[in-house]
Steps between C-alpha positions, in 0.01 A plus 500: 500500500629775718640352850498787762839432725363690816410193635590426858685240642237262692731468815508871497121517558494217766764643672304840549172297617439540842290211662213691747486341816101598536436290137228302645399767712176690362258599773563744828456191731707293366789743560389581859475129563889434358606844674380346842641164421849643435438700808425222732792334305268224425565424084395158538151638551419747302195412363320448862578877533377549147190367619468636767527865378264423250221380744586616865434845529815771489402599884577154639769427297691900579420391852682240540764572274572803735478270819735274318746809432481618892587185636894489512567125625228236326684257409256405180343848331272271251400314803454811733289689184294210442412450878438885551261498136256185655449692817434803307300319290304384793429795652395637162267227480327513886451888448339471127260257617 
């Protein structure tokens, strides 16, 4: 038996392996939804956002994501996005109907 002695060291290859922070991420809305959770610096949350971008439509959501980014003093952006979505929401809802 011929052994070939090009083998590499395993710690070699683990060292070059780069973990991919988007691993579990495979769809477009799924990486809208985390980019507006890091945004609103609201981790904790992430898949409410997720959800969200998957069924709200991108209007509402760009909506108040840009009212969120105007306002210069809120206290709570999650809290200020999520208020300014439901009244969009509602409004949506009164003029499709």
């Amino acid at each position: 038996m011929i052994y070939s002695k090009n083998f590499t060291n395993p710690s070699d290859v683990l060292s070059k392996y780069k973990i991919d922070e988007d691993k579990y991420i495979s769809r477009e809305f799924q990486q809208y939804g985390f980019d507006l959770a890091t945004e609103l610096n609201d981790l904790s949350h992430k898949a409410l956002y997720i959800k969200l971008a998957k069924e709200t439509p991108r209007g509402l959501i760009e909506t108040a994501r840009n009212f969120v980014k105007d306002a210069t003093n809120a206290k709570s952006k999650p809290r200020l996005f999520m208020w300014k979505l439901s009244s969009l929401k509602a409004t949506h809802k009164k003029s499709t109907s």
